[in-house]
C-alpha positions as CSV (number, residue, x, y, z in Angstrom):
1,X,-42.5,15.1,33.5
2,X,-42.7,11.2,33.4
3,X,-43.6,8.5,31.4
4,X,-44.8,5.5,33.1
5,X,-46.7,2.2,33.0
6,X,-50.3,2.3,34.7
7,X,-49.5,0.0,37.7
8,X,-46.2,2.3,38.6
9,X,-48.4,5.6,38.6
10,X,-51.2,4.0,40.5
11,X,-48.5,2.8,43.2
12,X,-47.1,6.2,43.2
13,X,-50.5,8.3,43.7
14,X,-51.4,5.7,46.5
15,X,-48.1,6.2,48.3
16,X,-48.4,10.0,47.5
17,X,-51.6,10.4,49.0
18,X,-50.7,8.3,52.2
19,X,-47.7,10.8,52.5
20,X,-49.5,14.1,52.1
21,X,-52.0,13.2,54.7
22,X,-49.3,12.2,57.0
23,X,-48.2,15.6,56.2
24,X,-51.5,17.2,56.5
25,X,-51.4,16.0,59.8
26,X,-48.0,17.6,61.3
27,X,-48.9,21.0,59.5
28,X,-52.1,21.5,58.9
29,X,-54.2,23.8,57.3
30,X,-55.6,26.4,59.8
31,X,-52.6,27.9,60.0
32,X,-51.7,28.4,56.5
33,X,-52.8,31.5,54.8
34,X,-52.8,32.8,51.4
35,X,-49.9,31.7,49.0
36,X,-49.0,28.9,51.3
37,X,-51.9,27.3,52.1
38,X,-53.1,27.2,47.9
39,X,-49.0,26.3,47.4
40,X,-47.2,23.8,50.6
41,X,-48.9,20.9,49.5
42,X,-48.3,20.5,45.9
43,X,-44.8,21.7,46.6
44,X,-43.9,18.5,49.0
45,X,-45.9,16.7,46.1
46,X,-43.1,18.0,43.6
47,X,-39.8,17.2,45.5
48,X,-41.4,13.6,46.5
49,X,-42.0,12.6,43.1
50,X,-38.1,12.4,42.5
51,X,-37.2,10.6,45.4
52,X,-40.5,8.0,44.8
53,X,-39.5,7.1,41.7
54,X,-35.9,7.1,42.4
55,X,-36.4,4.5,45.3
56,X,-39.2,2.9,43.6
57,X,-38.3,1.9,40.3
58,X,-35.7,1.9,37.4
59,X,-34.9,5.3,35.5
60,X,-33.8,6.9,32.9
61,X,-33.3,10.8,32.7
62,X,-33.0,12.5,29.7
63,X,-31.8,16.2,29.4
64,X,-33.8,18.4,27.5
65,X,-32.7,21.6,25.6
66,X,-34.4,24.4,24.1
67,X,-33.8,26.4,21.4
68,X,-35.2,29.8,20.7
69,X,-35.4,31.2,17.0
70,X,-35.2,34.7,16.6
């Protein structure tokens, strides 16, 4: 999850999409079937956003916990 200004998140679906169709291009889609065709792309989609916005702008992580009440 991420909180961003609009200008950031633009940048980032612009560059995202330019990627993924790069992608789209060395693997394709005729060869994907089932699970892996629905899943590959919004997998790479996943483990780019991290290094995007690592390279891209200035963070700040914050850990998260949770709690379960029984």
């Amino acid at each position: 999850m991420f909180i961003s200004k609009k200008n950031i998140i633009n940048e980032w679906f612009k560059d995202l999409f330019e990627w993924l169709f790069k992608c789209e291009k060395v693997f394709g889609l005729s060869d994907l079937k089932g699970y892996d065709q629905e899943r590959l792309y919004a997998y790479l989609a996943e483990r780019y956003l991290s290094f995007w916005f690592r390279k891209h702008t200035k963070f700040l992580e914050w850990h998260w916990s949770f709690y379960e009440r029984k």
